[in-house]
PyMOL Python script that loads the backbone (N, CA, C, O; Angstrom):
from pymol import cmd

cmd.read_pdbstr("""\
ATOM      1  N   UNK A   1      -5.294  -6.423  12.352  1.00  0.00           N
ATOM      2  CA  UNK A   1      -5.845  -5.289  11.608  1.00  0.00           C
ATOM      3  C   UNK A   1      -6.138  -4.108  12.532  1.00  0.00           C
ATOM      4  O   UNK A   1      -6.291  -4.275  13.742  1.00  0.00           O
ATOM      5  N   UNK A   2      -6.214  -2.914  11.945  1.00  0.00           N
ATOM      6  CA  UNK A   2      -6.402  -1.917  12.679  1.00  0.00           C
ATOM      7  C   UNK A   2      -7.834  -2.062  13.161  1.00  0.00           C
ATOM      8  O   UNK A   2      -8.603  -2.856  12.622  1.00  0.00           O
ATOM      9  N   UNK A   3      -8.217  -1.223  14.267  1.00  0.00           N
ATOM     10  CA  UNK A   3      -9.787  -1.334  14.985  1.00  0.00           C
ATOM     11  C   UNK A   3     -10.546  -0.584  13.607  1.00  0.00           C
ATOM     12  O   UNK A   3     -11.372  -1.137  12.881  1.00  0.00           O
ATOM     13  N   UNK A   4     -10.059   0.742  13.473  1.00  0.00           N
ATOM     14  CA  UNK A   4     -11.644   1.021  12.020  1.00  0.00           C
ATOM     15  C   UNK A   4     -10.641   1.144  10.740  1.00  0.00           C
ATOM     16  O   UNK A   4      -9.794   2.013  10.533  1.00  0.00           O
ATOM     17  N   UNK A   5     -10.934   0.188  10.064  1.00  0.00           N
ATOM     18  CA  UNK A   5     -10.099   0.333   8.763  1.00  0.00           C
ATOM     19  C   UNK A   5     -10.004   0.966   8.049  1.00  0.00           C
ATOM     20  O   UNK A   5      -8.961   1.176   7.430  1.00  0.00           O
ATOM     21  N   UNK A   6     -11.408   1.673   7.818  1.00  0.00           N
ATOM     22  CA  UNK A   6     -11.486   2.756   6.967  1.00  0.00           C
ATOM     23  C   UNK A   6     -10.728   4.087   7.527  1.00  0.00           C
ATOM     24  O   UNK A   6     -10.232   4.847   6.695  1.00  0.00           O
ATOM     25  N   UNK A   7     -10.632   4.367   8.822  1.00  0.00           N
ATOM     26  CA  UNK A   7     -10.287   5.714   9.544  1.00  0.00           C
ATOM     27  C   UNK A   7      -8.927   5.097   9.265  1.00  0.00           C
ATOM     28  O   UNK A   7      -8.498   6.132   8.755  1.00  0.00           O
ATOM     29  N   UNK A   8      -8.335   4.622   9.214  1.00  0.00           N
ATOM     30  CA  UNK A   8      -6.962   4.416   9.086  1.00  0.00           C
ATOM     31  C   UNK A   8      -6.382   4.904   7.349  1.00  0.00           C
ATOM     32  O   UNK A   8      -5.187   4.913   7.052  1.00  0.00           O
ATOM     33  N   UNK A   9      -7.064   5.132   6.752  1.00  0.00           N
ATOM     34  CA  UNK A   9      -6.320   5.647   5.485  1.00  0.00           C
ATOM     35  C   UNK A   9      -6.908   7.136   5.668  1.00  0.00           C
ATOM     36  O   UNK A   9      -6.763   7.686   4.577  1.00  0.00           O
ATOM     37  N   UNK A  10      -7.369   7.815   6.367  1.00  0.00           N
ATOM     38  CA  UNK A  10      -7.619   9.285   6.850  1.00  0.00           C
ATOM     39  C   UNK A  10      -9.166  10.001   5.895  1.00  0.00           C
ATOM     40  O   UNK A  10      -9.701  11.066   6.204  1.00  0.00           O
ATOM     41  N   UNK A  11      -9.642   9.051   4.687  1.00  0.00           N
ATOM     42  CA  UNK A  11     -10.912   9.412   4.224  1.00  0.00           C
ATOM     43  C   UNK A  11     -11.007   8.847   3.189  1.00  0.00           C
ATOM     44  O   UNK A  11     -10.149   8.545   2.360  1.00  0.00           O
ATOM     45  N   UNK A  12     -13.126   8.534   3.248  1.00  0.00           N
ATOM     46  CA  UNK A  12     -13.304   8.143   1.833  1.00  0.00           C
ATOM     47  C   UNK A  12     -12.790   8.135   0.770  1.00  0.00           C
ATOM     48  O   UNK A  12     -12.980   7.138   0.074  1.00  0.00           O
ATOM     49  N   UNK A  13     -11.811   9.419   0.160  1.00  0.00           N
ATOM     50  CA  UNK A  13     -11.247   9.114  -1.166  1.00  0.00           C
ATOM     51  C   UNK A  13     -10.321   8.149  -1.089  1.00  0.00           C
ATOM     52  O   UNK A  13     -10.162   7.276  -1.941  1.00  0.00           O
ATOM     53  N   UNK A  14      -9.540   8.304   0.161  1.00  0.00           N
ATOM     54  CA  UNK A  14      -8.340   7.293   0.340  1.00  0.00           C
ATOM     55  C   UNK A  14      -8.568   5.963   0.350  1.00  0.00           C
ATOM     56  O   UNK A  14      -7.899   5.122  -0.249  1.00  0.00           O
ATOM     57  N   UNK A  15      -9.848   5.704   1.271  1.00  0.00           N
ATOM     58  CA  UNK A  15     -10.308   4.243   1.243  1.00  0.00           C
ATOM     59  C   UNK A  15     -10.930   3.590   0.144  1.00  0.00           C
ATOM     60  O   UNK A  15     -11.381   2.462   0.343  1.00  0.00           O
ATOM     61  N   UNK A  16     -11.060   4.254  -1.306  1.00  0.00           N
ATOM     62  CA  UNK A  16     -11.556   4.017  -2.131  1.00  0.00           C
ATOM     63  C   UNK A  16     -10.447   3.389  -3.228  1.00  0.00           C
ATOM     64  O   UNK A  16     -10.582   2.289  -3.762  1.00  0.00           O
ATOM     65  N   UNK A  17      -9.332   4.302  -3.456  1.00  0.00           N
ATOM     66  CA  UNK A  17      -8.008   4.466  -4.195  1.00  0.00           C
ATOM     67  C   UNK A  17      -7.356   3.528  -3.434  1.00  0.00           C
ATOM     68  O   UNK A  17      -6.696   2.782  -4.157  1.00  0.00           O
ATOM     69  N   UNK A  18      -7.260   3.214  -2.042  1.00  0.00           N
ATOM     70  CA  UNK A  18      -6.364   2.321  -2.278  1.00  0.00           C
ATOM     71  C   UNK A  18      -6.883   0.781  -2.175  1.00  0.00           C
ATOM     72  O   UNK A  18      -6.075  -0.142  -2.280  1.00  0.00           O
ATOM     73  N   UNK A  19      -8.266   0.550  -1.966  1.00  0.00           N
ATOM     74  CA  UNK A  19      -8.915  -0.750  -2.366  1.00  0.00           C
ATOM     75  C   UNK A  19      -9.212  -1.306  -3.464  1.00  0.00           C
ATOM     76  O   UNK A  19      -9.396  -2.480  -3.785  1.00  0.00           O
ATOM     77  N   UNK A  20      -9.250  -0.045  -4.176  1.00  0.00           N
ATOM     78  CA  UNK A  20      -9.054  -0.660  -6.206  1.00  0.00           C
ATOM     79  C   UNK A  20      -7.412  -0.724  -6.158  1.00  0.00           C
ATOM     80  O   UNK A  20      -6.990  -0.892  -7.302  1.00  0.00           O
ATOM     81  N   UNK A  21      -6.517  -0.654  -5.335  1.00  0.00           N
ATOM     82  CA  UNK A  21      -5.244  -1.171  -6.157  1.00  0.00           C
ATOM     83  C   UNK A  21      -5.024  -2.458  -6.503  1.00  0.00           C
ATOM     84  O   UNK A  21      -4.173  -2.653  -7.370  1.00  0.00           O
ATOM     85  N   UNK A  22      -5.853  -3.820  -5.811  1.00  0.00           N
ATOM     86  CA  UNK A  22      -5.625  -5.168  -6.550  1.00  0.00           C
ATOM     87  C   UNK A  22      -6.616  -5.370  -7.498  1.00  0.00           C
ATOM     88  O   UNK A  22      -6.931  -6.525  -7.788  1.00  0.00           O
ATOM     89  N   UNK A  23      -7.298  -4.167  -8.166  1.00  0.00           N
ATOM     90  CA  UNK A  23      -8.044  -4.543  -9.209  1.00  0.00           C
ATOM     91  C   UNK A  23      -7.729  -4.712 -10.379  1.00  0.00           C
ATOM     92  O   UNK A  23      -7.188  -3.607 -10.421  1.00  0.00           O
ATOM     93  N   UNK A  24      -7.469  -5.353 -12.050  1.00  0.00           N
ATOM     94  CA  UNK A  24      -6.443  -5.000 -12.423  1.00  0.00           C
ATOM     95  C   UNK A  24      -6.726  -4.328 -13.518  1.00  0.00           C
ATOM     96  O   UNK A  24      -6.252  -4.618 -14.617  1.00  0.00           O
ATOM     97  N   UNK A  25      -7.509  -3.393 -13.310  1.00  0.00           N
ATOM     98  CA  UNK A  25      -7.299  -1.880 -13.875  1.00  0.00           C
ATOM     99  C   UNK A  25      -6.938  -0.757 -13.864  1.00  0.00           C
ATOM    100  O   UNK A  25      -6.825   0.193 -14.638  1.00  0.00           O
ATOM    101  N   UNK A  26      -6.681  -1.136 -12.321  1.00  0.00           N
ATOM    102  CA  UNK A  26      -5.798  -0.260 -11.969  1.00  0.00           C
ATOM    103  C   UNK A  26      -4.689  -0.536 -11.080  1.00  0.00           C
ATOM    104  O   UNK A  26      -4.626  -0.230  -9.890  1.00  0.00           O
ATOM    105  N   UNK A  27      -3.386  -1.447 -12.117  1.00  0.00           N
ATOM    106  CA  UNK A  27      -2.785  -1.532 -12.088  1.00  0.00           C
ATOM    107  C   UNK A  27      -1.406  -0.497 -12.616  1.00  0.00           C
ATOM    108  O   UNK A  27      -0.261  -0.401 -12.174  1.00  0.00           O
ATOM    109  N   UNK A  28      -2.006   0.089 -13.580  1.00  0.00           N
ATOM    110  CA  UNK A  28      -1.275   1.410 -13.350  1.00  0.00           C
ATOM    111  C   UNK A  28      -1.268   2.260 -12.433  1.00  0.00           C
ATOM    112  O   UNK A  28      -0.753   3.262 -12.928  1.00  0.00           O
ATOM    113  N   UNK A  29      -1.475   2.414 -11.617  1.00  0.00           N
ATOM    114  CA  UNK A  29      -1.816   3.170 -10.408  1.00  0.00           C
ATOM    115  C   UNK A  29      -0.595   2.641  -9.326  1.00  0.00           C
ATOM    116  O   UNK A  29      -0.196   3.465  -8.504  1.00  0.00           O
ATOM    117  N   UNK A  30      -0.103   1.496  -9.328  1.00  0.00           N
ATOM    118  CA  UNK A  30       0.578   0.718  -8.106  1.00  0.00           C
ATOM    119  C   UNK A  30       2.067   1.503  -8.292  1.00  0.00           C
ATOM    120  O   UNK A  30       2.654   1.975  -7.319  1.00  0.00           O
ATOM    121  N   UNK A  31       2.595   1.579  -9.655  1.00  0.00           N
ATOM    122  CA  UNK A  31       3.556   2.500  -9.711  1.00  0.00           C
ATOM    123  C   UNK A  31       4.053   3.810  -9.172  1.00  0.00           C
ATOM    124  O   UNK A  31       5.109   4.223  -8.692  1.00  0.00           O
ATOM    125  N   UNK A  32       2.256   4.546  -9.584  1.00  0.00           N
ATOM    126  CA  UNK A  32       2.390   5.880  -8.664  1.00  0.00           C
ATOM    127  C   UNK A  32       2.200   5.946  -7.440  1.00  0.00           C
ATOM    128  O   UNK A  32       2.579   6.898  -6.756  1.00  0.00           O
ATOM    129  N   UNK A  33       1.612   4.982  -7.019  1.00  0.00           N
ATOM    130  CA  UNK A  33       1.345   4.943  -5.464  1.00  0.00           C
ATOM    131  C   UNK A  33       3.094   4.557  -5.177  1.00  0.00           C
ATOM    132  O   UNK A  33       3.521   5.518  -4.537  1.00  0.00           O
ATOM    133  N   UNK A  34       3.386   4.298  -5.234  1.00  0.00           N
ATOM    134  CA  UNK A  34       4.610   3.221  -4.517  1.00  0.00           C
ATOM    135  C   UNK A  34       5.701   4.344  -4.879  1.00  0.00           C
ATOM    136  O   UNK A  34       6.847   4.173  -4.464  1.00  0.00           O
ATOM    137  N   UNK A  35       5.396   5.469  -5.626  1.00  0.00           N
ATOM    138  CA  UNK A  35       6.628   6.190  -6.026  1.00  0.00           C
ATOM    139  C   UNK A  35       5.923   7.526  -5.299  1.00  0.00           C
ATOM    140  O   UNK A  35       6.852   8.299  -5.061  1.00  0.00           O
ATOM    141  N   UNK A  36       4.889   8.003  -4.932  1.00  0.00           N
ATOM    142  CA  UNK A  36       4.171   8.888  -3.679  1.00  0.00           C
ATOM    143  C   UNK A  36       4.886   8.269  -2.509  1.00  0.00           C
ATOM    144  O   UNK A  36       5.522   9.065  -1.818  1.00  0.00           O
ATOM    145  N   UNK A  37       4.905   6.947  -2.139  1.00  0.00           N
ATOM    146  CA  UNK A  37       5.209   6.499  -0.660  1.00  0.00           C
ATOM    147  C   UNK A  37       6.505   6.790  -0.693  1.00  0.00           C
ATOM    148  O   UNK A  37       6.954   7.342   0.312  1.00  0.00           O
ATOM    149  N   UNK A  38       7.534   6.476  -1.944  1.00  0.00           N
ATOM    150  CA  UNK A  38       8.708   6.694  -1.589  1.00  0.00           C
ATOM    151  C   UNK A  38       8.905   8.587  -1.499  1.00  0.00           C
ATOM    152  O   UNK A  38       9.510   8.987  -0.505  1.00  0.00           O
ATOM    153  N   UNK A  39       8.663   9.104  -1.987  1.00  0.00           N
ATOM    154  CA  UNK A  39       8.709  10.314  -2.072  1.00  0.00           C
ATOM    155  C   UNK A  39       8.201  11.051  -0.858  1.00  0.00           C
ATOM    156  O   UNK A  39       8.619  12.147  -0.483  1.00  0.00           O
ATOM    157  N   UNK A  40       7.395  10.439  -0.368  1.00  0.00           N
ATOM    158  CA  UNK A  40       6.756  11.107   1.509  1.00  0.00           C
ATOM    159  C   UNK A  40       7.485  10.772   2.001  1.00  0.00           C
ATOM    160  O   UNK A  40       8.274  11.679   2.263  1.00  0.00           O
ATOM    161  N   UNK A  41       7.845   9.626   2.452  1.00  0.00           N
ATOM    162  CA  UNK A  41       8.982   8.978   3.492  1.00  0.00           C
ATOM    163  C   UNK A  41      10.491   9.881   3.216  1.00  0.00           C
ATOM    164  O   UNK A  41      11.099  10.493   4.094  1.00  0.00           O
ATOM    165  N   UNK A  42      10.956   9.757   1.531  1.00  0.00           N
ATOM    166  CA  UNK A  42      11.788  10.528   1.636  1.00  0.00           C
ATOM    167  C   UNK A  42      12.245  11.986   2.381  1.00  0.00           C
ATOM    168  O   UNK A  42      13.295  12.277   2.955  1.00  0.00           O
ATOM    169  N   UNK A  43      10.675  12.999   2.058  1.00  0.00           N
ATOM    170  CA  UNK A  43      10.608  14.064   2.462  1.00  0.00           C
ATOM    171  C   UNK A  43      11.262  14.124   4.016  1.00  0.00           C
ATOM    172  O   UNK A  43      11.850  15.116   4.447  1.00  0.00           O
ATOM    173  N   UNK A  44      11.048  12.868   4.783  1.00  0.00           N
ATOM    174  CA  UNK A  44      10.835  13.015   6.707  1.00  0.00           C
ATOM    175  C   UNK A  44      12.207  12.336   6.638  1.00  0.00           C
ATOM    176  O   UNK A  44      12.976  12.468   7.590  1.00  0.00           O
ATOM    177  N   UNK A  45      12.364  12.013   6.155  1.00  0.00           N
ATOM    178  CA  UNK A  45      13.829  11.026   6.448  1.00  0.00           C
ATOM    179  C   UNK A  45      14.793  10.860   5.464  1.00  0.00           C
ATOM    180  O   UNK A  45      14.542  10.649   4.277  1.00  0.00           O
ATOM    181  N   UNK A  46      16.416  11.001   6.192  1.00  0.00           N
ATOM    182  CA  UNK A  46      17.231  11.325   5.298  1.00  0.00           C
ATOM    183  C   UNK A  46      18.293   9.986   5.151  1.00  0.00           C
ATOM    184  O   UNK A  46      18.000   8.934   5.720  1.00  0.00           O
ATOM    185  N   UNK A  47      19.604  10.111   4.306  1.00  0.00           N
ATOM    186  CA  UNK A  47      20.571   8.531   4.492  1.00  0.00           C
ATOM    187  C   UNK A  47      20.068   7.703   4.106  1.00  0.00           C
ATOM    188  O   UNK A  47      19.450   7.386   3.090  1.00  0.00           O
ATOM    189  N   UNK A  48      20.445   7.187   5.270  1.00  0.00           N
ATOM    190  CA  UNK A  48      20.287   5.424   5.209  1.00  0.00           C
ATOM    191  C   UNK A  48      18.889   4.968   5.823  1.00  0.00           C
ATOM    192  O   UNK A  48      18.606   3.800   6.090  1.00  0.00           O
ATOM    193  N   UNK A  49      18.076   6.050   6.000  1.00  0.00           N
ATOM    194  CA  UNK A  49      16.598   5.818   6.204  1.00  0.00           C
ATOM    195  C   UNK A  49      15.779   5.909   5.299  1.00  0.00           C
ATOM    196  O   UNK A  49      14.558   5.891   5.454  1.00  0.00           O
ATOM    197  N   UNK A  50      16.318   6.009   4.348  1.00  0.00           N
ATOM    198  CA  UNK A  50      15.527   6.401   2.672  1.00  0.00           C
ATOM    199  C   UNK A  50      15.725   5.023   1.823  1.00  0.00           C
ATOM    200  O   UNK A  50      16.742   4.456   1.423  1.00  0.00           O
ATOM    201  N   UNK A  51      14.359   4.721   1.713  1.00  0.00           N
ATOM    202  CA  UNK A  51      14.337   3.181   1.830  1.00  0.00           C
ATOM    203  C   UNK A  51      14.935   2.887  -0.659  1.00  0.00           C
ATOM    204  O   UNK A  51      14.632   3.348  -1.759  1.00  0.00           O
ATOM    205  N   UNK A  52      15.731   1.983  -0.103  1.00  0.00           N
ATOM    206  CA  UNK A  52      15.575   1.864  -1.698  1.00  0.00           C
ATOM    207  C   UNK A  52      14.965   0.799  -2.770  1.00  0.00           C
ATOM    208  O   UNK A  52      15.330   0.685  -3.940  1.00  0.00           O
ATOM    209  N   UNK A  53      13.822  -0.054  -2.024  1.00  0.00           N
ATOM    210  CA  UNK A  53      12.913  -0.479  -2.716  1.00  0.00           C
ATOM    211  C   UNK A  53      11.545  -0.581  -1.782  1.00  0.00           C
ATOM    212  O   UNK A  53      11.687  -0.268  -0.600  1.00  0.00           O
ATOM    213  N   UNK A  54      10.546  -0.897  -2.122  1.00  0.00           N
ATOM    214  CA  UNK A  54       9.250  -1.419  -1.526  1.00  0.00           C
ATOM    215  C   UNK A  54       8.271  -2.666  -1.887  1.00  0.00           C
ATOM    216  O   UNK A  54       8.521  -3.219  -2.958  1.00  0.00           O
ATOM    217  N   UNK A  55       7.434  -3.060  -1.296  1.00  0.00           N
ATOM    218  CA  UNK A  55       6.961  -3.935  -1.961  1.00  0.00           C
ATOM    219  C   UNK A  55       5.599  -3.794  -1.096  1.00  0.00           C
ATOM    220  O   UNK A  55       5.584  -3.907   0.130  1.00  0.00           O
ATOM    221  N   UNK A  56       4.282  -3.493  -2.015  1.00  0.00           N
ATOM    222  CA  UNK A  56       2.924  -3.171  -1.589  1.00  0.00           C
ATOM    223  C   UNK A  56       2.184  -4.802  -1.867  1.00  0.00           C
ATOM    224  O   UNK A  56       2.030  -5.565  -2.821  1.00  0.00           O
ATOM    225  N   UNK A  57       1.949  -4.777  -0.810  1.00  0.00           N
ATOM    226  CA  UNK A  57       0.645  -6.076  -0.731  1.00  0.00           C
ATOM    227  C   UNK A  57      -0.512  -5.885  -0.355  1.00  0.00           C
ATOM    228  O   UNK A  57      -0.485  -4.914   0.400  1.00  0.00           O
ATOM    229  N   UNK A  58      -1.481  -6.254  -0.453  1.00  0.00           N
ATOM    230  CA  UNK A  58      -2.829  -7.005  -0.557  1.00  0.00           C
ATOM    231  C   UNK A  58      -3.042  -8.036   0.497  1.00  0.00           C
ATOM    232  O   UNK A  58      -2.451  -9.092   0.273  1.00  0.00           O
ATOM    233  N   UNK A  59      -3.711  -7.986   1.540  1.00  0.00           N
ATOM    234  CA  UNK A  59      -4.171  -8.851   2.154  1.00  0.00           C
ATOM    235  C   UNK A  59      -5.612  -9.441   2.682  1.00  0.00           C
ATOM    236  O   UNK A  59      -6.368  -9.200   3.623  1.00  0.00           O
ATOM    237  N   UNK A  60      -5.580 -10.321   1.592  1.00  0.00           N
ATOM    238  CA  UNK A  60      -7.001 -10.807   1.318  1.00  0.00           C
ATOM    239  C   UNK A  60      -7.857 -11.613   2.657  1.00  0.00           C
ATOM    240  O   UNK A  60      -7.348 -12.655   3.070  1.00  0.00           O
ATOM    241  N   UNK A  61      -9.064 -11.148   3.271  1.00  0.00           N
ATOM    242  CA  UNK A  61      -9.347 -12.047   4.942  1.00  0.00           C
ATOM    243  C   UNK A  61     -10.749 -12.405   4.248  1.00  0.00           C
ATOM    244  O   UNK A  61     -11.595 -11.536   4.035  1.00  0.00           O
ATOM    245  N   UNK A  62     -10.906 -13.607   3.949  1.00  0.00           N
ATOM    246  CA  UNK A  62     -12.344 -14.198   3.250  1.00  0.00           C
ATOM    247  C   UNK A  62     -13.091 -14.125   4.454  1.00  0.00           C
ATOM    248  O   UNK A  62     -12.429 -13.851   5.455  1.00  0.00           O
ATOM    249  N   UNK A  63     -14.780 -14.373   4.658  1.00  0.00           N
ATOM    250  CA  UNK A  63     -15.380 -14.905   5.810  1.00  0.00           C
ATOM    251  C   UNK A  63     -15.714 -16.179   5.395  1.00  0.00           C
ATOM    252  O   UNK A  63     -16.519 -16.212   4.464  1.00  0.00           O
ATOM    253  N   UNK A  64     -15.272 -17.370   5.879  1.00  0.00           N
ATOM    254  CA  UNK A  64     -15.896 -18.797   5.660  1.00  0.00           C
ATOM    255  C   UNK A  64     -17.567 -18.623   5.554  1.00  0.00           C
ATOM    256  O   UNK A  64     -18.261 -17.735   6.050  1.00  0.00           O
ATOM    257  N   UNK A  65     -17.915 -19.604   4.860  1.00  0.00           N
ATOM    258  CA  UNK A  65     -19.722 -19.691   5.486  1.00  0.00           C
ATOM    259  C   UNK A  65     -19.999 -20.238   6.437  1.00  0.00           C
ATOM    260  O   UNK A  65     -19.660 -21.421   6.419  1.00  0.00           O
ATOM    261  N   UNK A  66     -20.667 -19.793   7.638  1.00  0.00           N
ATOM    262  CA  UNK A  66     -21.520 -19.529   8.551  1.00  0.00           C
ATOM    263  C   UNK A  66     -20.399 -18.854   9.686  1.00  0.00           C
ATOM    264  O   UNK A  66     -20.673 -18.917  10.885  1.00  0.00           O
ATOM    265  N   UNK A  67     -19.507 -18.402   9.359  1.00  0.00           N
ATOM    266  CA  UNK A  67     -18.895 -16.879  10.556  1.00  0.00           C
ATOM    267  C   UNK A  67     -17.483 -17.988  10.555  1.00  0.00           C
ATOM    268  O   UNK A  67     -17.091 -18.898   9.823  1.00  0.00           O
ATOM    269  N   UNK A  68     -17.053 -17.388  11.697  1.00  0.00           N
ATOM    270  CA  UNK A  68     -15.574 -17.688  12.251  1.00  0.00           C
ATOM    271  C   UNK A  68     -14.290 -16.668  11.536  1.00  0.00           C
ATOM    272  O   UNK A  68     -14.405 -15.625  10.891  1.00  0.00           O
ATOM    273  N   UNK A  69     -13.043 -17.444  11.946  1.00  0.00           N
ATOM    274  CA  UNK A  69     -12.032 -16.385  10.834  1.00  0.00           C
ATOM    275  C   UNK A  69     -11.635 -16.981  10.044  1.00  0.00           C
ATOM    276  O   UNK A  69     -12.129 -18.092  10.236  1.00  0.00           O
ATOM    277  N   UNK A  70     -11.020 -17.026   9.194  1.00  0.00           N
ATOM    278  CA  UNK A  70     -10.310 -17.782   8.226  1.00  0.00           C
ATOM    279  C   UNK A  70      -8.736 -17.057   8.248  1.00  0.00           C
ATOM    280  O   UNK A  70      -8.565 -16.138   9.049  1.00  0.00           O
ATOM    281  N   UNK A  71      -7.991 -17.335   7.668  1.00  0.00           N
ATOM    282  CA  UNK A  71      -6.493 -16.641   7.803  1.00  0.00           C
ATOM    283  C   UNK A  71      -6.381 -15.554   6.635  1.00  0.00           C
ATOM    284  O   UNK A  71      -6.987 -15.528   5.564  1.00  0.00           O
ATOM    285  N   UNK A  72      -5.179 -14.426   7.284  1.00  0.00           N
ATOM    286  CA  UNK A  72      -5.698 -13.757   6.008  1.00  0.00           C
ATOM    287  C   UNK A  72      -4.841 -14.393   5.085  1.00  0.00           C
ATOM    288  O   UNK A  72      -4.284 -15.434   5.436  1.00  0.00           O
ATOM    289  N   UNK A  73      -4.642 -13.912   3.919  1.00  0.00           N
ATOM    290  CA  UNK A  73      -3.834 -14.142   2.966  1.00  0.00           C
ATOM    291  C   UNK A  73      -3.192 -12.606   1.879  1.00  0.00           C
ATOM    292  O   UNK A  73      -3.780 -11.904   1.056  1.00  0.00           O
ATOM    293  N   UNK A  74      -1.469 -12.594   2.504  1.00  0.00           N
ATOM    294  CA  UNK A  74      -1.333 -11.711   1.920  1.00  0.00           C
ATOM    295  C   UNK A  74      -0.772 -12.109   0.476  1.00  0.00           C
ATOM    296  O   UNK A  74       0.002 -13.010   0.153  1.00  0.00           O
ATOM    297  N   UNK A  75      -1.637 -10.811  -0.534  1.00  0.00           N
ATOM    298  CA  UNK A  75      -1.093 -11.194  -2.182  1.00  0.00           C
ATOM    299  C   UNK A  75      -0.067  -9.729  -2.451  1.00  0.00           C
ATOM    300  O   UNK A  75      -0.430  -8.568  -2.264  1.00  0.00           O
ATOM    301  N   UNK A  76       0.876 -10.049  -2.789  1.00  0.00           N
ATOM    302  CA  UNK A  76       2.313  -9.023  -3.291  1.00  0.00           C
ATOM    303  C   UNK A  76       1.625  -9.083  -4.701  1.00  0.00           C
ATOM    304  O   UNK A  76       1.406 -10.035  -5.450  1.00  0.00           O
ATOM    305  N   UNK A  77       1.298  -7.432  -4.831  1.00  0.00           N
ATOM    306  CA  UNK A  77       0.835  -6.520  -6.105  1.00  0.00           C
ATOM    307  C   UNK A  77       1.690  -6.220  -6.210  1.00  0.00           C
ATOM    308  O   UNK A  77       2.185  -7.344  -6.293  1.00  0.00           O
ATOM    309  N   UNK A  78       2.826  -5.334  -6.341  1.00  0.00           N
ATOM    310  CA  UNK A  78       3.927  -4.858  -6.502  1.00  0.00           C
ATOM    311  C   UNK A  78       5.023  -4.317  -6.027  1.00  0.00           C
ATOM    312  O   UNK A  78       4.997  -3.516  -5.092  1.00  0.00           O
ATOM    313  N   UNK A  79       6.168  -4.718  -6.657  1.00  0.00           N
ATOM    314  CA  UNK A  79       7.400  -4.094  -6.391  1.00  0.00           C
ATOM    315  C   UNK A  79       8.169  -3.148  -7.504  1.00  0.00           C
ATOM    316  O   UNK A  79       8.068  -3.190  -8.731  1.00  0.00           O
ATOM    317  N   UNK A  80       9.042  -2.203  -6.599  1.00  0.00           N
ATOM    318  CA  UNK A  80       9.675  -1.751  -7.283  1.00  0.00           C
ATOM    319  C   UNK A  80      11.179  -0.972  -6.365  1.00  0.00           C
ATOM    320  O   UNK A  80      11.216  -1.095  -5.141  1.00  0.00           O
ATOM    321  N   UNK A  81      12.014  -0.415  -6.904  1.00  0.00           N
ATOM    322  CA  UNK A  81      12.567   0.498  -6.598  1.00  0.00           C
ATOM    323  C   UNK A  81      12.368   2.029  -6.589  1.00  0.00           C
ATOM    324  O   UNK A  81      11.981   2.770  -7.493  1.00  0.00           O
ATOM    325  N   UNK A  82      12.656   2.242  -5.600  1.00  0.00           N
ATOM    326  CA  UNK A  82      12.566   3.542  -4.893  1.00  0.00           C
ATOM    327  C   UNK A  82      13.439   5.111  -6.269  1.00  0.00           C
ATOM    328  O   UNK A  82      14.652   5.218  -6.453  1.00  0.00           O
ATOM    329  N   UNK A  83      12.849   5.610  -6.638  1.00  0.00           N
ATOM    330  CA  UNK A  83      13.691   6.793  -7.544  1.00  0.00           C
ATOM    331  C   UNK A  83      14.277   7.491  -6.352  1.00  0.00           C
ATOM    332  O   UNK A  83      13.718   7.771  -5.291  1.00  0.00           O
ATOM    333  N   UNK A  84      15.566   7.728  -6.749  1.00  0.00           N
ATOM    334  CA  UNK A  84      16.741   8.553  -5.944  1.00  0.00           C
ATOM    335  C   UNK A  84      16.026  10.175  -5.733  1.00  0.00           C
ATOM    336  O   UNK A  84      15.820  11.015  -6.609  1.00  0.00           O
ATOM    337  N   UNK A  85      15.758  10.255  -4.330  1.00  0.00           N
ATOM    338  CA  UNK A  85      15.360  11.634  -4.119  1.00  0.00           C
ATOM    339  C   UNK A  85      16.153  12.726  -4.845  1.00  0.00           C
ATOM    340  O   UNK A  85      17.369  12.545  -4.905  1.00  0.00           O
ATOM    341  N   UNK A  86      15.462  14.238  -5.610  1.00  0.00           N
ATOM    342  CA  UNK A  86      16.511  15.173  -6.047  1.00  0.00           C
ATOM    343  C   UNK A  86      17.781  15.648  -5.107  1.00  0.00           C
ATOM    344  O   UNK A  86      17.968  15.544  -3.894  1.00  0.00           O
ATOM    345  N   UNK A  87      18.425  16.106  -5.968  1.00  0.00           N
ATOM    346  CA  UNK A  87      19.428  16.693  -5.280  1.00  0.00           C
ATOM    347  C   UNK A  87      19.373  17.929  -5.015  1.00  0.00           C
ATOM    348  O   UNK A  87      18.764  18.656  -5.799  1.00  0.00           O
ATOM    349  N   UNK A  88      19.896  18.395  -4.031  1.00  0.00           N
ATOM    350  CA  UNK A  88      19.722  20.083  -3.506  1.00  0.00           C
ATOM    351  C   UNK A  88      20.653  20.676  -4.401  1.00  0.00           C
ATOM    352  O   UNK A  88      20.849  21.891  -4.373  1.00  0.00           O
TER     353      UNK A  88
END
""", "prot")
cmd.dss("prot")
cmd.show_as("cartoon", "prot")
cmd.util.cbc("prot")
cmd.orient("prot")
């Protein structure tokens, strides 16, 4: 895992939005997220670097009772395919 988890999605709103995505109310949401990611990546990268599916997971790290680690466990929320960037 990254050292501060939260600084890694760049701010509170972010760390908020994307920790309700295995909630499942907002499971509508996994669509638009996953079609934002393809659409940024698209923007920076062109070809055969323009990915044409994804798949967003969840990785769940319990704390046992009384400390130690436990393993994490990643859960696959969703997949989909990538929409074909516009054309110029």
């Amino acid at each position: 895992p990254p050292p501060c988890y939260a600084a890694s999605f760049g701010n509170s709103r972010w760390n908020k939005y994307l920790s309700q995505l295995n909630e499942r109310e907002y499971v509508h949401h996994r669509r638009l997220f996953g079609d934002y990611l393809c659409r940024r990546w698209n923007e920076r990268h062109a070809g055969a670097d323009r990915p044409t599916g994804l798949q967003l997971y969840f990785v769940l790290e319990r704390t046992p009772p009384g400390g130690g680690e436990a393993e994490p466990q990643p859960m696959l929320l969703w997949q989909q395919t990538c929409p074909a960037p516009p054309r110029d």
